[in-house]
C-alpha positions in Angstrom: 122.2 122.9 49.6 123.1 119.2 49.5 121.9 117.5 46.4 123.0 113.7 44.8 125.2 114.9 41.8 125.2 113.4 38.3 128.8 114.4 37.7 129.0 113.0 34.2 127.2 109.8 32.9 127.9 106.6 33.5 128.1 104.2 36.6 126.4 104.9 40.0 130.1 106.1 41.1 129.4 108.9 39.0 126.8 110.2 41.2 128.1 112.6 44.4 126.0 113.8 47.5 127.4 117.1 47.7 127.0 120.6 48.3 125.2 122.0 45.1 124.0 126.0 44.6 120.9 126.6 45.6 117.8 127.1 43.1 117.2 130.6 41.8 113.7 131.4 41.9 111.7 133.7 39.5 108.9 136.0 40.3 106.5 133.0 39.3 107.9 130.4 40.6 108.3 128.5 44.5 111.4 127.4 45.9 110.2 123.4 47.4 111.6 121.8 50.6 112.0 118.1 49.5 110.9 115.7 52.2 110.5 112.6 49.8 111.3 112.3 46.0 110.4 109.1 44.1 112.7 107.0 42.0 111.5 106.1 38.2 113.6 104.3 35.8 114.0 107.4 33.7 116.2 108.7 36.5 118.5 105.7 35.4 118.3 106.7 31.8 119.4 110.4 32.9 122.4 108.8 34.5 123.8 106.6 32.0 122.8 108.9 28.8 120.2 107.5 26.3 120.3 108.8 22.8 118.2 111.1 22.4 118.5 112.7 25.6 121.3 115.1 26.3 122.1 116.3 29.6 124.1 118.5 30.5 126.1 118.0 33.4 126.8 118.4 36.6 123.1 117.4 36.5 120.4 116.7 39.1 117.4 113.7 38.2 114.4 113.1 40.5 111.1 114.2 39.5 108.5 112.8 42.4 108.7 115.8 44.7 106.5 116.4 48.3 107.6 118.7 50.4 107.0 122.1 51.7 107.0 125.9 50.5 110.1 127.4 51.3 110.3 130.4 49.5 107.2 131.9 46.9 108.4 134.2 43.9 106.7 137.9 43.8 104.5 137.3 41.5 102.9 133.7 42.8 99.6 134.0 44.4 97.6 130.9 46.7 101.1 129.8 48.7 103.1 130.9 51.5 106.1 129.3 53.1 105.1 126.3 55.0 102.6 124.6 52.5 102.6 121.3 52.0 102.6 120.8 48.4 103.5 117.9 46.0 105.0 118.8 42.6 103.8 117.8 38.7 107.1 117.3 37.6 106.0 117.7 34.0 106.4 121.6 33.5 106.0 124.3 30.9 109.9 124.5 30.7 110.2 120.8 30.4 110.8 117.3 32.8 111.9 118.0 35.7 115.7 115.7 36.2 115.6 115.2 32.6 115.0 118.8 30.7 115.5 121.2 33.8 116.9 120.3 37.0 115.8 117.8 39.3 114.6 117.5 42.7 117.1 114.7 44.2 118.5 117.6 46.5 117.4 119.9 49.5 115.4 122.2 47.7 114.3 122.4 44.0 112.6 125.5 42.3 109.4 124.9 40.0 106.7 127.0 38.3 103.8 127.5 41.0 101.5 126.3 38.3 102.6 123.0 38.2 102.7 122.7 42.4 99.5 120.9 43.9 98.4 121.2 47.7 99.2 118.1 48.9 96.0 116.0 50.2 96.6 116.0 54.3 95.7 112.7 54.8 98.8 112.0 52.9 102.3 111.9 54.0 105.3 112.9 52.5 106.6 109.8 51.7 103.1 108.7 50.4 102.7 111.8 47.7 106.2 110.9 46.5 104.9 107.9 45.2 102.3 109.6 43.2 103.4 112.1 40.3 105.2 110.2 37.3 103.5 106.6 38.4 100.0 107.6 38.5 99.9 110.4 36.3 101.6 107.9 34.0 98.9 105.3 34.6 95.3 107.5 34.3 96.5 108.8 31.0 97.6 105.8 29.2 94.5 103.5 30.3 91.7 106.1 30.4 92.7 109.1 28.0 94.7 107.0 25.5 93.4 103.3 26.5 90.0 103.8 27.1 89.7 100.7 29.3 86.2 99.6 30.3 84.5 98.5 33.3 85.1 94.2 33.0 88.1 94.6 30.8 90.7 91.5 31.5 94.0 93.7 31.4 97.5 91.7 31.3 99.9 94.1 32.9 103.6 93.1 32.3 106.6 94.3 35.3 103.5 94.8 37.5 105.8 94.9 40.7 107.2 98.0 40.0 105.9 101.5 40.7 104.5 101.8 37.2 102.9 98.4 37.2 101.4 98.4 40.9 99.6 101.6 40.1 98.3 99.7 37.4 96.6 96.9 39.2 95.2 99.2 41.7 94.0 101.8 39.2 91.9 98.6 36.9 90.7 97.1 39.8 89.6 100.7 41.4 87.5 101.2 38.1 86.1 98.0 37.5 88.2 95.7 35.3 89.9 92.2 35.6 94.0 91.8 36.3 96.0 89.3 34.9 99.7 90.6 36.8 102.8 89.1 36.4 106.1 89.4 38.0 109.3 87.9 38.2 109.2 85.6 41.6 106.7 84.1 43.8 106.8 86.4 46.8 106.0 89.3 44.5 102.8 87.5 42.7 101.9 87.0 46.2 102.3 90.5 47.3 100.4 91.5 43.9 97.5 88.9 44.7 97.3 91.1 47.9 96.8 94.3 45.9 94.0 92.7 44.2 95.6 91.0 41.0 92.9 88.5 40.2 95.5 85.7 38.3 99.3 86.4 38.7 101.8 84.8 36.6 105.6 84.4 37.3 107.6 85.0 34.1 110.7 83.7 35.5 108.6 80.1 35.5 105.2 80.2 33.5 105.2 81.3 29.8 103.1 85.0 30.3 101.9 85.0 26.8 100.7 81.6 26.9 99.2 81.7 30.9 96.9 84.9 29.5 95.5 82.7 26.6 94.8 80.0 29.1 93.5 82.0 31.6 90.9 84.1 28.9 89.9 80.8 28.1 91.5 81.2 24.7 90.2 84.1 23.9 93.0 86.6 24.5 93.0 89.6 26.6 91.4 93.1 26.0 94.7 95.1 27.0 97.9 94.0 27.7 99.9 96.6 29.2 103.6 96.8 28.3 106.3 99.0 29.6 108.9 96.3 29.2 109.4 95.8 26.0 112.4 93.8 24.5 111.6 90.2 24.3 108.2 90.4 26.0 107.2 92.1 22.9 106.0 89.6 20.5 104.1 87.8 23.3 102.4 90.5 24.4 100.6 90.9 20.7 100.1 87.2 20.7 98.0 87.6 24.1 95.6 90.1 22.7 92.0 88.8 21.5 90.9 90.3 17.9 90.7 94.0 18.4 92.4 94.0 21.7 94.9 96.7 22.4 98.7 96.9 23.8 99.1 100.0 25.9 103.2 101.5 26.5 104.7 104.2 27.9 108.4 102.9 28.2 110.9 100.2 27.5 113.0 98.9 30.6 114.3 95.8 29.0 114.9 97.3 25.5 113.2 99.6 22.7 114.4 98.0 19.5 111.7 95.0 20.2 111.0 93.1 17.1 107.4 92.8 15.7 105.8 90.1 14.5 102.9 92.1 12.4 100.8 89.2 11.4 99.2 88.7 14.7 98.0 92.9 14.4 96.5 92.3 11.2 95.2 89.1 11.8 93.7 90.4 14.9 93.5 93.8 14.2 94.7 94.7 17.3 95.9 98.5 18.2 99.1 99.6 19.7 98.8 102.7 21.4 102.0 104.6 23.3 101.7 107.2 26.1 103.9 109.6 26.7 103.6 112.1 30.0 100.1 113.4 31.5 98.6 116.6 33.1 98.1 117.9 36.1 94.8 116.7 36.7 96.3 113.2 36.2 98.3 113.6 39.1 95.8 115.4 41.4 93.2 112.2 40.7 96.0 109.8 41.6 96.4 111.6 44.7 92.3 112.2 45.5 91.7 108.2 44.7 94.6 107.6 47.3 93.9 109.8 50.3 90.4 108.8 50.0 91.2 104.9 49.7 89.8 103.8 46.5 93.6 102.7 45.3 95.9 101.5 48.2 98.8 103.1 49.8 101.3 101.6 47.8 104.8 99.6 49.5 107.8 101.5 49.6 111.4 101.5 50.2 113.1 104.5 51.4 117.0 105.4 51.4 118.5 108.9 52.9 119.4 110.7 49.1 122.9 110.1 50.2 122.6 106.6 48.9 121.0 107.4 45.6 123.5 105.2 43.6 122.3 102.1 45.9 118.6 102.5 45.6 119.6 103.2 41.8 121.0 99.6 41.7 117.8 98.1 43.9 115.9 99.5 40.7 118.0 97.4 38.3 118.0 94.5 39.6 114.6 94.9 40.7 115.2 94.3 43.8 112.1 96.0 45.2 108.2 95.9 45.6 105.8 99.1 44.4 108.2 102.5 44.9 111.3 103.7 46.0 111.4 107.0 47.8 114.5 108.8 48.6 114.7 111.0 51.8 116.6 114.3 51.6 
């Protein structure tokens, strides 16, 4: 098969689109067609090696896989070849592109238990923009966050695939968005997705725009998968008791803290790490039956992984990057 090759870690010249052996697939497991395969950022950590995270390579990333059934192992029951199916990357054996291999190729093998039928008012390119964004998103504000219905939620890098579902998701279920992005045309964009006050970071002070806009009173939840030097403002836009909600760090993890303003306030940090199945198949439902929108995307053929890679850096690019094997 052809696969986009991690050949050792490093620069996007690292990465070949080459022939790659094909999957070997257990008695419980499917062999998947990929037709569309999201980019996240932790596909950027896989390439350029975080501590913490070994890899061996060659290596494959890419988690976000819809596609079809191409092959079923003998003891899998429910699918046969030709399914449409999208793919919870987060498995029993690990991460898919990070722990086992990934799905930025042809074909990529997974447990059938962690394959869901993939909604058929949905395309391809569509489900790909599900898994690791929305899954993401339900678990940290509902089973970790527990936002409420009228909640005033600052959402930090709400441009991205991560911070778009955001929006959607807190608007869908009843709660007030504060969004802010890096230029003009994408506040616009995010206004459009239903972001009730946008703020552009690269003009406008975030921190001190939420105050203003709470009326001084500081926002209920301030979501934050930036971190580094959006840190400390974050806290400081919290009202007493309010609560900062992460699940990664784009712009840095070794953020400083300025803990006065959490006891002062007593204000909760909470992190969120992965979600479940159900996480995913509730992104997808919510989508296919309209209550989030379809979100913008930006498709390359795989070939040009190391391109869209770069796109994602310099975030250039609105909502989700697909890649198209």
């Amino acid at each position: 098969m052809k696969a986009a090759v991690i050949e050792k870690q490093g620069g996007i010249e690292n990465i070949a689109y080459r022939d790659f052996p094909d999957p070997v697939v257990g008695p419980r497991d499917v062999l998947v067609r990929c037709r569309a395969v999201g980019l996240n950022y932790f596909d950027i950590f896989v390439r350029k090696g975080m501590p913490g995270l070994p890899v061996p390579m060659p290596w494959i990333s890419g988690a976000d896989a819809a596609g079809e059934i191409a092959q079923v192992g003998s003891e899998v029951k429910g699918w046969k070849v030709g399914d449409r199916c999208l793919i919870d990357p987060l498995t029993n054996e690990g991460m898919m592109g990070e722990e086992v291999q990934g799905a930025f190729a042809e074909y990529c093998r997974i447990p059938a238990d962690f394959v869901i039928p993939l909604d058929p008012r949905l395309s391809f390119v569509e489900g790909a923009t599900i898994p690791a964004n929305y899954g993401t998103v339900y678990r940290m504000l509902f089973t970790n966050g527990d936002i409420q219905p009228g909640n005033l939620v600052l959402v930090l890098g709400a441009s991205g695939g991560v911070g778009t579902a955001t929006v959607q998701v807190v608007k869908a279920y009843g709660g007030h968005v504060i969004a802010c992005a890096g230029t003009d045309e994408k506040c616009e964009k995010l206004k459009a997705l239903g972001a009730d006050h946008v703020v552009n970071y690269s003009t406008h002070d975030f921190s001190r725009e939420a105050w203003r806009i709470s009326g001084k009173k500081g926002v209920d939840v301030c979501v934050n998968f930036t971190g580094g030097n959006t840190w400390n403002p974050s806290i400081r836009a919290l009202k007493p008791h309010g609560k900062l909600l992460t699940c990664g760090a784009t712009a840095g993890f070794d953020a400083q803290t300025d803990i006065r303003f959490i006891w002062q306030r007593e204000v909760k940090i909470c992190g969120s790490n992965g979600y479940t199945k159900e996480d995913v198949r509730r992104g997808m439902i919510d989508m296919a039956d309209g209550k989030i929108q379809k979100p913008e995307t930006r498709t390359f053929p795989l070939s040009q992984l190391g391109e869209a890679e770069k796109a994602m850096e310099s975030r250039d690019f609105f909502g989700k990057i697909v890649m198209i094997p």
